[in-house]
C-alpha positions in Angstrom: 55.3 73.6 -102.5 56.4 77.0 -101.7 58.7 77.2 -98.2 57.9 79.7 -96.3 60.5 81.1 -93.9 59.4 81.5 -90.3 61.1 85.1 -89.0 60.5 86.9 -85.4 58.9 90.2 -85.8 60.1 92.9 -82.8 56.7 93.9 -80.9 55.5 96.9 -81.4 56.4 99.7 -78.8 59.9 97.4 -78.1 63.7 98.9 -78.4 66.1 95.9 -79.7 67.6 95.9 -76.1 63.7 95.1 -74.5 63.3 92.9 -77.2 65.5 90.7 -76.9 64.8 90.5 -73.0 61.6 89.3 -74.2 62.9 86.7 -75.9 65.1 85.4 -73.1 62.7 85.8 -70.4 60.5 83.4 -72.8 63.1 80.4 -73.2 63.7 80.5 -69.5 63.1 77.4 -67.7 59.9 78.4 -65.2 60.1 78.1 -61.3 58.2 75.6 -61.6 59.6 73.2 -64.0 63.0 73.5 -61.7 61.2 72.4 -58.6 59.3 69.6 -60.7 62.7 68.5 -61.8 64.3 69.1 -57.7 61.3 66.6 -56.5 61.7 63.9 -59.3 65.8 64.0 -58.1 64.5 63.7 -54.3 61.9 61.1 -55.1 64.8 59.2 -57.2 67.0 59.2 -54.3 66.7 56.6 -51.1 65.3 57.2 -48.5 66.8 56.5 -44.9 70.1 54.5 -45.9 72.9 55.4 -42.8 76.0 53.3 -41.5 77.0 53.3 -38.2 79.4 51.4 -36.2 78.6 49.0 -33.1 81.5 48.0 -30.9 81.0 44.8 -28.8 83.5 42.2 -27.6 86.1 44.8 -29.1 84.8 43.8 -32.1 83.9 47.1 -34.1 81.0 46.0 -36.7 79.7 48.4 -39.4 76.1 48.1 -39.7 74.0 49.2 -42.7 70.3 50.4 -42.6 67.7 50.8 -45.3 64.1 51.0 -45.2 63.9 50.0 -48.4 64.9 46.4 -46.8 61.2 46.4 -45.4 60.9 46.1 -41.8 64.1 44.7 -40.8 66.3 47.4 -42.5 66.3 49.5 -39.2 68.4 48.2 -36.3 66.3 47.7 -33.7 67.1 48.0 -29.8 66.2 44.6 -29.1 69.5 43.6 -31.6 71.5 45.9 -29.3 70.3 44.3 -26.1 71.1 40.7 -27.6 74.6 42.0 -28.4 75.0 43.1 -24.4 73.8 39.7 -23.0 76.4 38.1 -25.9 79.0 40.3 -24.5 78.0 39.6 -21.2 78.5 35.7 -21.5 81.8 36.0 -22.8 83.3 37.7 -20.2 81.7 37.1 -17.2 80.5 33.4 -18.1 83.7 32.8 -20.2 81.2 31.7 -22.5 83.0 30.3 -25.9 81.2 31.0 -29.4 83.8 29.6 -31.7 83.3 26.5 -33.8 79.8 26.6 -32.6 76.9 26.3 -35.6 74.4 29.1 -35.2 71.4 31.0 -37.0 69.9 34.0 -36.4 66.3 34.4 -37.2 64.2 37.6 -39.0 67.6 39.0 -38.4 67.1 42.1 -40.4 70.4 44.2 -40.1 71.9 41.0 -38.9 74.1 42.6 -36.0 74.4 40.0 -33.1 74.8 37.2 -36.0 77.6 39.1 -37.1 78.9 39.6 -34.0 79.3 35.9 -33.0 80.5 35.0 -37.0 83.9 37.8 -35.6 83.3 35.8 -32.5 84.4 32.7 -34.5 80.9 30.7 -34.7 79.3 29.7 -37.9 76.5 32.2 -38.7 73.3 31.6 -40.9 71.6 35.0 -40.6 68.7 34.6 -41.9 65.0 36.6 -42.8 62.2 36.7 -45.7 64.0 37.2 -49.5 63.1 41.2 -49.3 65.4 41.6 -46.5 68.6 38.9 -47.5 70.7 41.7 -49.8 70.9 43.9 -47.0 71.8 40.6 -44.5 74.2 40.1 -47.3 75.7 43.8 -47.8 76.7 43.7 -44.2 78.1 40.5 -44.1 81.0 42.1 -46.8 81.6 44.9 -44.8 82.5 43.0 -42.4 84.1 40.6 -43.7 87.8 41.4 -42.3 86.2 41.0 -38.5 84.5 37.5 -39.3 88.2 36.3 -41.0 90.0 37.5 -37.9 87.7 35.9 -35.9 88.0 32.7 -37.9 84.2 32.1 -37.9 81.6 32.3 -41.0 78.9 34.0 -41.7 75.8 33.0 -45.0 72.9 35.2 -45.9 69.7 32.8 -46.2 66.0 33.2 -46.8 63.8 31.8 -43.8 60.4 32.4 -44.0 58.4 31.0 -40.8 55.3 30.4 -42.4 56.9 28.6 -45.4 57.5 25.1 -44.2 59.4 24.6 -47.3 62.0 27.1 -46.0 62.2 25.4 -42.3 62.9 21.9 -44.5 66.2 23.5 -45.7 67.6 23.8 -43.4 69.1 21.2 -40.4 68.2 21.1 -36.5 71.7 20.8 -35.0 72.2 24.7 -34.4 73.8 25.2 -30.8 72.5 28.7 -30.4 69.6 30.5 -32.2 70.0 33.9 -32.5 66.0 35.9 -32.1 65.7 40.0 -31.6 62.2 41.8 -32.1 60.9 39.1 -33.8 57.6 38.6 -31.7 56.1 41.8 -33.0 52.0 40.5 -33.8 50.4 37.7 -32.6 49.7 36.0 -36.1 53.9 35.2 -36.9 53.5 33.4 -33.2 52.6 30.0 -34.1 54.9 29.9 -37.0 57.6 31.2 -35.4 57.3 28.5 -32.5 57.3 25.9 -35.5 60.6 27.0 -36.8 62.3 27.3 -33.3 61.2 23.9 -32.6 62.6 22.7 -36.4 65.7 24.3 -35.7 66.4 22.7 -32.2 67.4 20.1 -30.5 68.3 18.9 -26.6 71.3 20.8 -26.2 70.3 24.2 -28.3 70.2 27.1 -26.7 67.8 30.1 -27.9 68.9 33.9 -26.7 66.3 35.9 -27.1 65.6 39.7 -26.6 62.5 41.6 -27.1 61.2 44.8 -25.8 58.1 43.4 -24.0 56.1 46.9 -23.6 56.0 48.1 -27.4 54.1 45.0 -28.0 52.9 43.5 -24.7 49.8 41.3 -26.3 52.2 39.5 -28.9 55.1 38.9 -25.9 52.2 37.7 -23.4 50.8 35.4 -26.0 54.5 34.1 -26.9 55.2 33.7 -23.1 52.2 31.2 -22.6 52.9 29.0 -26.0 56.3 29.1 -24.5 54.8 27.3 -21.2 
Protein backbone atom coordinates (compact mmCIF):
# COMPACT_ATOMS: atom_id res chain seq x y z
CA UNK A 1 0.00 0.00 0.00
CA UNK A 2 1.01 3.30 -1.27
CA UNK A 3 1.82 6.06 1.64
CA UNK A 4 0.65 9.04 1.06
CA UNK A 5 2.23 12.07 2.58
CA UNK A 6 -0.07 14.52 4.42
CA UNK A 7 1.31 18.32 3.48
CA UNK A 8 -0.44 21.80 4.47
CA UNK A 9 -1.43 23.76 1.52
CA UNK A 10 -1.25 27.88 2.07
CA UNK A 11 -4.95 29.19 1.58
CA UNK A 12 -5.58 30.92 -1.15
CA UNK A 13 -5.57 34.87 -0.96
CA UNK A 14 -2.74 34.23 2.26
CA UNK A 15 0.97 35.87 2.38
CA UNK A 16 3.39 33.23 4.27
CA UNK A 17 3.41 35.85 7.20
CA UNK A 18 -0.86 35.54 7.44
CA UNK A 19 -0.35 32.13 6.97
CA UNK A 20 1.32 31.07 9.38
CA UNK A 21 -0.79 33.21 11.88
CA UNK A 22 -3.43 30.98 10.76
CA UNK A 23 -1.82 28.16 11.79
CA UNK A 24 -0.94 29.42 15.30
CA UNK A 25 -4.13 31.03 16.05
CA UNK A 26 -5.49 27.28 15.28
CA UNK A 27 -3.20 25.32 17.81
CA UNK A 28 -3.99 27.85 20.47
CA UNK A 29 -5.51 26.53 23.49
CA UNK A 30 -9.38 28.35 23.45
CA UNK A 31 -10.64 30.60 26.36
CA UNK A 32 -12.52 28.26 27.14
CA UNK A 33 -10.55 25.16 27.52
CA UNK A 34 -8.22 27.46 30.10
CA UNK A 35 -11.14 28.33 32.22
CA UNK A 36 -12.39 24.51 32.13
CA UNK A 37 -8.93 23.68 33.19
CA UNK A 38 -8.89 26.96 36.10
CA UNK A 39 -12.34 25.37 37.51
CA UNK A 40 -11.23 21.68 37.58
CA UNK A 41 -7.82 23.17 39.72
CA UNK A 42 -10.56 25.17 42.03
CA UNK A 43 -12.89 22.22 42.32
CA UNK A 44 -9.58 20.08 43.15
CA UNK A 45 -8.59 22.37 45.86
CA UNK A 46 -10.32 22.36 49.54
CA UNK A 47 -12.60 24.26 50.46
CA UNK A 48 -12.60 26.27 53.88
CA UNK A 49 -9.40 24.74 55.66
CA UNK A 50 -7.87 27.95 58.08
CA UNK A 51 -5.68 27.76 61.30
CA UNK A 52 -5.97 30.08 63.84
CA UNK A 53 -4.70 30.34 67.31
CA UNK A 54 -6.78 30.48 70.74
CA UNK A 55 -5.07 31.62 73.84
CA UNK A 56 -6.61 30.52 77.14
CA UNK A 57 -5.00 29.81 80.55
CA UNK A 58 -1.78 31.25 78.68
CA UNK A 59 -1.93 28.39 76.90
CA UNK A 60 -1.70 29.42 73.05
CA UNK A 61 -3.51 26.37 71.09
CA UNK A 62 -3.50 26.17 67.20
CA UNK A 63 -6.74 25.13 66.02
CA UNK A 64 -7.38 23.59 62.59
CA UNK A 65 -10.78 23.90 60.59
CA UNK A 66 -12.16 21.96 57.61
CA UNK A 67 -15.49 21.48 56.37
CA UNK A 68 -14.55 18.70 54.83
CA UNK A 69 -14.55 17.15 58.57
CA UNK A 70 -18.42 17.34 58.29
CA UNK A 71 -20.09 19.39 60.83
CA UNK A 72 -17.70 19.55 63.45
CA UNK A 73 -14.78 20.94 61.29
CA UNK A 74 -15.77 24.60 62.09
CA UNK A 75 -15.08 25.93 65.62
CA UNK A 76 -18.06 26.76 66.95
CA UNK A 77 -18.79 29.69 69.67
CA UNK A 78 -20.16 27.39 72.16
CA UNK A 79 -16.29 25.65 72.18
CA UNK A 80 -15.02 29.25 72.87
CA UNK A 81 -17.47 29.88 75.69
CA UNK A 82 -16.58 26.38 77.30
CA UNK A 83 -12.87 27.48 77.15
CA UNK A 84 -13.93 30.94 79.23
CA UNK A 85 -15.86 29.07 82.04
CA UNK A 86 -12.47 26.48 81.98
CA UNK A 87 -10.42 29.56 82.35
CA UNK A 88 -12.70 30.98 84.68
CA UNK A 89 -12.47 27.90 87.21
CA UNK A 90 -8.91 27.92 87.27
CA UNK A 91 -8.33 31.12 88.39
CA UNK A 92 -11.02 32.29 90.25
CA UNK A 93 -12.14 28.77 91.73
CA UNK A 94 -8.45 27.62 91.76
CA UNK A 95 -10.01 24.80 90.17
CA UNK A 96 -7.16 21.94 89.32
CA UNK A 97 -7.42 19.88 85.95
CA UNK A 98 -4.29 17.89 86.19
CA UNK A 99 -4.19 14.09 86.65
CA UNK A 100 -7.95 14.25 86.22
CA UNK A 101 -9.50 11.61 83.49
CA UNK A 102 -11.70 13.49 81.00
CA UNK A 103 -13.61 13.16 77.59
CA UNK A 104 -14.90 15.50 75.49
CA UNK A 105 -17.95 14.67 73.45
CA UNK A 106 -18.94 15.43 69.40
CA UNK A 107 -15.84 17.52 70.01
CA UNK A 108 -15.26 18.48 66.50
CA UNK A 109 -12.16 20.87 66.37
CA UNK A 110 -11.48 19.52 69.82
CA UNK A 111 -10.43 22.97 71.47
CA UNK A 112 -11.49 22.93 75.29
CA UNK A 113 -10.33 19.11 75.26
CA UNK A 114 -7.11 20.34 74.20
CA UNK A 115 -7.00 22.95 76.40
CA UNK A 116 -7.43 20.90 79.67
CA UNK A 117 -4.91 17.85 77.99
CA UNK A 118 -2.01 21.51 78.23
CA UNK A 119 -3.92 21.89 81.37
CA UNK A 120 -2.45 18.51 82.48
CA UNK A 121 -5.74 16.20 82.51
CA UNK A 122 -6.14 13.12 80.43
CA UNK A 123 -8.12 13.95 77.31
CA UNK A 124 -10.35 11.52 75.22
CA UNK A 125 -11.68 13.90 72.56
CA UNK A 126 -13.93 12.22 70.93
CA UNK A 127 -16.83 12.43 67.77
CA UNK A 128 -18.29 10.19 64.84
CA UNK A 129 -15.20 8.43 62.51
CA UNK A 130 -15.72 11.37 59.78
CA UNK A 131 -14.60 13.93 62.18
CA UNK A 132 -11.55 11.86 64.33
CA UNK A 133 -8.45 12.88 61.68
CA UNK A 134 -9.15 16.31 62.15
CA UNK A 135 -9.52 15.66 66.29
CA UNK A 136 -6.35 13.93 65.54
CA UNK A 137 -4.44 16.66 63.31
CA UNK A 138 -4.90 19.05 66.11
CA UNK A 139 -3.91 16.97 68.73
CA UNK A 140 -0.08 17.01 66.91
CA UNK A 141 -0.01 20.48 66.63
CA UNK A 142 -0.27 20.72 69.69
CA UNK A 143 1.54 18.42 70.99
CA UNK A 144 4.43 20.58 72.66
CA UNK A 145 1.51 22.46 74.98
CA UNK A 146 -0.05 19.03 76.09
CA UNK A 147 3.90 17.68 77.04
CA UNK A 148 4.45 20.98 78.93
CA UNK A 149 1.47 20.55 80.58
CA UNK A 150 2.17 17.00 81.40
CA UNK A 151 -1.33 15.81 80.53
CA UNK A 152 -2.58 13.47 77.47
CA UNK A 153 -4.64 13.81 74.92
CA UNK A 154 -6.41 10.37 72.37
CA UNK A 155 -8.51 10.88 69.33
CA UNK A 156 -11.60 8.33 69.60
CA UNK A 157 -14.73 7.59 67.72
CA UNK A 158 -17.94 8.01 69.86
CA UNK A 159 -21.05 7.72 68.21
CA UNK A 160 -24.20 8.34 70.63
CA UNK A 161 -26.48 6.26 68.84
CA UNK A 162 -24.07 3.33 68.59
CA UNK A 163 -24.29 1.60 71.92
CA UNK A 164 -21.40 -0.41 70.83
CA UNK A 165 -19.28 2.74 70.95
CA UNK A 166 -20.66 3.89 74.62
CA UNK A 167 -19.44 -0.03 75.65
CA UNK A 168 -15.80 1.05 74.98
CA UNK A 169 -15.39 3.05 76.71
CA UNK A 170 -15.35 3.28 80.98
CA UNK A 171 -17.65 5.53 83.37
CA UNK A 172 -15.07 6.92 85.76
CA UNK A 173 -14.44 10.33 83.74
CA UNK A 174 -14.22 13.28 86.38
CA UNK A 175 -15.30 15.83 83.85
CA UNK A 176 -17.10 15.52 80.50
CA UNK A 177 -16.34 17.95 78.19
CA UNK A 178 -19.96 18.94 75.82
CA UNK A 179 -20.12 22.29 73.34
CA UNK A 180 -22.93 22.67 70.61
CA UNK A 181 -23.81 19.33 70.76
CA UNK A 182 -27.61 19.64 71.44
CA UNK A 183 -28.31 20.93 67.95
CA UNK A 184 -31.82 18.67 66.90
CA UNK A 185 -34.05 17.00 68.95
CA UNK A 186 -33.54 13.38 67.52
CA UNK A 187 -29.39 13.14 68.92
CA UNK A 188 -31.31 14.02 72.45
CA UNK A 189 -32.10 10.74 73.78
CA UNK A 190 -28.91 9.28 72.77
CA UNK A 191 -26.91 11.73 73.82
CA UNK A 192 -28.56 11.56 77.45
CA UNK A 193 -27.63 7.69 77.14
CA UNK A 194 -23.96 8.28 76.65
CA UNK A 195 -23.76 11.06 79.35
CA UNK A 196 -25.36 8.80 81.77
CA UNK A 197 -22.71 5.76 80.45
CA UNK A 198 -19.93 7.93 80.92
CA UNK A 199 -20.72 9.11 84.54
CA UNK A 200 -20.77 8.46 87.76
CA UNK A 201 -21.51 10.26 91.47
CA UNK A 202 -18.64 12.43 91.50
CA UNK A 203 -18.56 13.50 87.50
CA UNK A 204 -18.94 16.66 86.66
CA UNK A 205 -20.45 17.68 83.01
CA UNK A 206 -19.55 21.41 81.68
CA UNK A 207 -21.56 22.20 79.19
CA UNK A 208 -22.12 25.24 76.78
CA UNK A 209 -24.60 25.76 74.17
CA UNK A 210 -26.00 28.73 72.48
CA UNK A 211 -29.63 28.23 73.61
CA UNK A 212 -31.35 30.76 70.88
CA UNK A 213 -29.88 29.19 67.51
CA UNK A 214 -31.73 26.12 68.53
CA UNK A 215 -34.23 26.91 71.31
CA UNK A 216 -36.67 23.61 70.63
CA UNK A 217 -33.60 21.10 70.90
CA UNK A 218 -32.13 23.14 74.24
CA UNK A 219 -35.82 23.26 75.81
CA UNK A 220 -36.35 19.67 75.08
CA UNK A 221 -32.74 18.74 76.56
CA UNK A 222 -33.51 21.01 79.60
CA UNK A 223 -36.68 18.95 80.52
CA UNK A 224 -35.02 15.29 79.98
CA UNK A 225 -32.43 16.87 82.07
CA UNK A 226 -35.21 17.40 84.92
Amino acid sequence: MDTVPVTEEKPEGLSDSQSENAKEEHNAPSATKQIDEEEEEEEDQPACIWDTYKKFCGVKILVHEDYDAGLGGTLFDGALCLCNYIEYLKTNENVSFKGKKVIELGAGCGLPGLLLASLGAAVDITDIEQTVELIEENIENNEENIRLGEGKAVARILDWFSEGDRAGFDGDYDFILAADTVYNIEVIRPYLETLKSLSNDHTKILFAHPAPREAKASAFFLVYCI
